[in-house]
N, C-alpha and C positions, 0 to 999 in steps of 0.2 A: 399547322403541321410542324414538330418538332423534328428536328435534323439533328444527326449524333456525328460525333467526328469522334478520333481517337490519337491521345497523349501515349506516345511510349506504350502504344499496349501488344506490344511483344512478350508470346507466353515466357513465364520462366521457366527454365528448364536446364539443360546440360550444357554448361557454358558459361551460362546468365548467369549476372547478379542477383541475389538474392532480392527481392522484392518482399520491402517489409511496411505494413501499416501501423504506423505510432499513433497511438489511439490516445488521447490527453482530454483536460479539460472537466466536463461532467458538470452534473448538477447540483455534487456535496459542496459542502463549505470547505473543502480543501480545493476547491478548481482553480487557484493560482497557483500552488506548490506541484498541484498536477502537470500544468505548463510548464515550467520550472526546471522539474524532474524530465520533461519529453524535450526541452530544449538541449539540455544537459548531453541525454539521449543518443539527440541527432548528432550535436556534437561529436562524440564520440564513437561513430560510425565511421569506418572506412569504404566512401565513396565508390572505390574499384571494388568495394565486393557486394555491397547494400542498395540499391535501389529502396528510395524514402517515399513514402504517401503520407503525408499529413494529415491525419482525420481530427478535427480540433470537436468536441462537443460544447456546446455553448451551455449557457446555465440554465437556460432553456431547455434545453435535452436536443437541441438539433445536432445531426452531424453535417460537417462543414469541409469542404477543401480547404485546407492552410496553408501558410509560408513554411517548407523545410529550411529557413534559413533559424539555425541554431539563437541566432542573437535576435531574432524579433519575442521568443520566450525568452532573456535571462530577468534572473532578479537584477534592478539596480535600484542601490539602499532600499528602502523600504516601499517601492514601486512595486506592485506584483501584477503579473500580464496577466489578460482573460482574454478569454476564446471571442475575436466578436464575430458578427450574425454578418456573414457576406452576401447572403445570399444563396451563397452555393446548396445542395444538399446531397451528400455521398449516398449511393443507393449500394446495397450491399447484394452478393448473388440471390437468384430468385428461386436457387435449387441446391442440390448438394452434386449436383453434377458439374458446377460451373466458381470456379476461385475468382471471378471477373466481376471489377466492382465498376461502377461509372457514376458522373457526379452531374447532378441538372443543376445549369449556369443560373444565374441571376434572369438572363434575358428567356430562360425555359428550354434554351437547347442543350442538348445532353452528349455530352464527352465521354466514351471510356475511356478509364486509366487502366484496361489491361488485369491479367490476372493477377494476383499476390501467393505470395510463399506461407507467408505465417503474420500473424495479428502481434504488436507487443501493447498490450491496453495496459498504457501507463494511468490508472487513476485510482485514488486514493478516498477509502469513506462509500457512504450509499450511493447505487447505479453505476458503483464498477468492480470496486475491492469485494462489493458483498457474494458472486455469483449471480448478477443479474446480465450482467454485459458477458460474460463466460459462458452462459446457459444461450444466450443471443448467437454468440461464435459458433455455439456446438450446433445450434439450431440447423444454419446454412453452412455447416461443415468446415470452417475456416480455420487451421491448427491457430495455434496460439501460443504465447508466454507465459509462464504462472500455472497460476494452481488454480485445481478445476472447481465446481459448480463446490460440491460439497467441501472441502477443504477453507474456500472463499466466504462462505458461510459460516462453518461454525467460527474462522477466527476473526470475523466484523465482529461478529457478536462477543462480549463479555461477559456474558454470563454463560451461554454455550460454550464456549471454549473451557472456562473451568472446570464444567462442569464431566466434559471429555476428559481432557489431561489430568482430572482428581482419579477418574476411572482407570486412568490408564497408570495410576501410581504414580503420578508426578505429583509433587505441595505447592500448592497453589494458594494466597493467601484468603484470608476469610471477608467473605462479602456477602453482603444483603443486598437483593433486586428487587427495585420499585419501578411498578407502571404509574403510569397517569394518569387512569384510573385508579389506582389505589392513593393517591396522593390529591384527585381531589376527594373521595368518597371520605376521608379518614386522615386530614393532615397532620393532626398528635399522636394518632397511632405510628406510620412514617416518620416524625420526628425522634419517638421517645425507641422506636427500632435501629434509627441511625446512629442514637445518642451511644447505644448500646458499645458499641464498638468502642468507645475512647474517644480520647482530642489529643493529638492532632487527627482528622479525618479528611478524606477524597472522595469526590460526587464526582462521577464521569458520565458521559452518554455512554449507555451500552455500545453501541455502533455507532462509532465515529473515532476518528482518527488525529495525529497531527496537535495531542493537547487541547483539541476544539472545545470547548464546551465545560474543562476539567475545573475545578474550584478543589484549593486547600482551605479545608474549615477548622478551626483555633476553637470557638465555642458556639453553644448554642443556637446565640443570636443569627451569625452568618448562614446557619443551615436553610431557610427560606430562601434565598436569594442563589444560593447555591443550587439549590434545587429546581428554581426558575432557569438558570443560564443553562443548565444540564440538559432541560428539556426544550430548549430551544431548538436543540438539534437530534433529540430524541427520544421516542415516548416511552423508551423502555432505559433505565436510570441504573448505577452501581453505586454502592457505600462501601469503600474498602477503608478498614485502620490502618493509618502509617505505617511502611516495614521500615524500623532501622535496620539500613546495611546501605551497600553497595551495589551499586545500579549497574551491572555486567549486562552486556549483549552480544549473542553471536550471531553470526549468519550463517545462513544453509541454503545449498545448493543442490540442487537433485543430481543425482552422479551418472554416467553412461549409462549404468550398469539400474540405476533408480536407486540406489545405495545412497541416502543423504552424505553431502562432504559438509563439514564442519569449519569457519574460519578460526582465528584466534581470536580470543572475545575483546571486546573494547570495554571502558568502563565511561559510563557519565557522570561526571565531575560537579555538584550544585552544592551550593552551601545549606547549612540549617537551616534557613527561613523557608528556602525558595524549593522550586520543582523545576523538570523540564516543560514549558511550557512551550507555546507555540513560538511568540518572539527571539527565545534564549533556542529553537532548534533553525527557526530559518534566519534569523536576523541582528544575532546577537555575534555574528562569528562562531571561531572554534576551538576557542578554548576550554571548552566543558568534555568533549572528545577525546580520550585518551585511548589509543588504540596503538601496539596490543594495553591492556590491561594487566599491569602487575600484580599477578596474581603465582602463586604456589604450580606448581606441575601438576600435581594432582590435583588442586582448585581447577586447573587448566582442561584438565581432562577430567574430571567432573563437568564441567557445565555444556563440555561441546558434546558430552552424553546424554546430556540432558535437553540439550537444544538435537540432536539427532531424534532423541524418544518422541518430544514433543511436536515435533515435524511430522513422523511418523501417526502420531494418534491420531492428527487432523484429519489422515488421509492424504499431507502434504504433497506439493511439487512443482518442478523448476526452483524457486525461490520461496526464503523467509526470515525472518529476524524473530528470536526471539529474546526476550527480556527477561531476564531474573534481579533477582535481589541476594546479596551475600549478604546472610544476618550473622550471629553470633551461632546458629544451629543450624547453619549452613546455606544452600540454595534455596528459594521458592523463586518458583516460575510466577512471572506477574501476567506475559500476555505473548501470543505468538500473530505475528504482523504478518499476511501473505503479499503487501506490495509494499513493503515499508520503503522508508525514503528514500530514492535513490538519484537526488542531485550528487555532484562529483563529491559537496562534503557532507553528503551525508553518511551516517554509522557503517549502513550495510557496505556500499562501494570500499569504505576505509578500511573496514575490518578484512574485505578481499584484498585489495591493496598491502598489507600489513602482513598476510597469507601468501605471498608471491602475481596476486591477479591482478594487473595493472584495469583500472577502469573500462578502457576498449576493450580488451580482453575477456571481462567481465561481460557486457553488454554482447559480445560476439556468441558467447557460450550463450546464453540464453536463448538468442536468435536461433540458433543452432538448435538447441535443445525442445524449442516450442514446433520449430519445423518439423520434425518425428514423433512429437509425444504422441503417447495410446493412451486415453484416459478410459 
């Protein structure tokens, strides 16, 4: 017979701390940068107001009780934390009548932690960023952070997302989508369709995050091998041609009122050779970051119109980053991020920063903002 006992599970309510679930970890290939970003997170919570549950996912897909201590997730140098298997397993409500989550110990006997305010599911890439952990929350009624089922979806995907934001009159650059079946049925047809585009060229995972999986292709010969690492992480592929310009990003914020607020953009800084890749965003330091971005007034207010539109098309909300390119014939929108990076150096926090929103500050609105949302 299993015996429950109960942690702090005083409801929240008028008075209380908010009581918030930092949801990390997952089963993409970003589950360290996910830690990372929730250690960051916790950090940046003010204890007298926030009540912390750690729900870490392992790469397994379990969910887990975790450390809230901020420093068991940071990066040091090139170390990255992962969710490990304690044993524990967080059970979530069994209805939409009850916000009361409880976690079965290693030894089978089962704890409540009490009810929760709101979810903030820090994770980045397939089974979190996509709308599958969002569709999960809404299932057993739990508010949340971010942006909902459909918003989450179209912008994992990259070829969906374009395909939105072209509709919605935004320029979005020109891309060719290969499956994996179509690449093994027909590999010189996908080749001599990728070629089509120019060199220099970009092979992404449709869905995936973080530079994971991304390859810059020079000529020909590289495009096999490009197209191998792309589908490592997933079986639906993009070929975009190089944009020259300038790599602006803003962030947006869903406003009281649901009115997107717009930060000042930042710019990423890389040389000719190279791209943002995954090392030069978490590992490389911060000097490719330049935030705000020296750009024109009008440049200025151009792109934060264009990151509000594109927000907007997805169905956006609470948060998003999106990416353009400053060419010579102005903006093209590359991609819109619904949980983009959000360790203390990353773009989005910087570009709030940079806006007047100190990083707590930042992470409190959200909190805030996920506890009332109506999707």
């Amino acid at each position: 017979m299993t015996q429950t006992t109960a942690i702090d599970a005083r409801p929240a309510g008028a008075g209380a701390r908010t009581r918030v679930v930092v949801l990390f970890g997952g089963r993409s290939s970003e589950h360290a940068i996910s830690c990372v970003t929730a250690g960051g997170i916790m950090a940046a919570m003010d204890r007298s107001l926030f009540d912390v549950v750690p729900v870490g996912i392992t790469r397994a897909g379990a969910f887990t009780l975790q450390s809230d201590d901020p420093g068991a997730w940071a990066l040091r140098g090139s170390d990255l934390p992962s969710v490990p298997d304690n044993g524990t397993r967080v059970r979530w409500p069994d209805s939409v009548d009850s916000r009361a989550l409880a976690v079965v110990q290693a030894d089978g006997s089962i704890t409540a932690l009490g009810d929760v305010d709101v979810v903030f599911p820090i994770l980045h890439g397939p089974f979190g960023e996509d709308g599958t952990v969002q569709g999960l929350l809404e299932l057993v009624g739990l508010p949340y952070v971010g942006d909902g089922v459909l918003a989450s979806a179209v912008g994992m995907d990259k070829h969906l997302s374009k395909v939105v934001l072209e509709h919605a009159g935004l320029r979005v650059a020109p891309w060719t989508t290969v499956l994996r079946r179509e690449w093994d049925a027909d590999e010189a047809d996908v080749l001599e369709r990728a070629a089509a585009h120019g060199w220099p060229l970009f092979v992404k995972p449709a869905r995936a995050g973080s530079s994971m999986g991304v390859s810059r292709v020079d000529e020909p010969g590289q495009l096999p091998a490009a197209f191998a690492t792309a589908f490592e992480h997933d079986s639906k592929v993009i070929v975009e041609p190089r944009i020259v310009g300038r790599e602006i990003e803003v962030a947006v914020l869903e406003g009281r009122d649901g009115t997107p607020r717009t930060s000042l953009p930042g710019e990423i800084v890389v040389d000719e050779a190279g791209f943002y890749d995954f090392e030069a965003k978490y590992l490389g330091g911060d000097e490719q970051l330049r935030c705000p971005a020296p750009l024109s007034q009008d440049e200025t207010d151009e792109v934060r119109s264009i990151a509000a539109r594109a927000f907007e098309a997805i169905a956006g909300s609470g948060l998003a980053r999106v990416d353009c390119f400053l060419t010579d014939d102005g903006f093209v929108v590359n991609e819109v991020n619904t949980m983009p990076g959000f360790t203390p150096f990353s773009m989005y926090p910087r570009c709030w920063a940079a806006s007047g929103l100190p990083y707590p500050d930042l992470v409190r609105e959200l909190v805030e903002l996920g506890a009332v949302a109506v999707r």
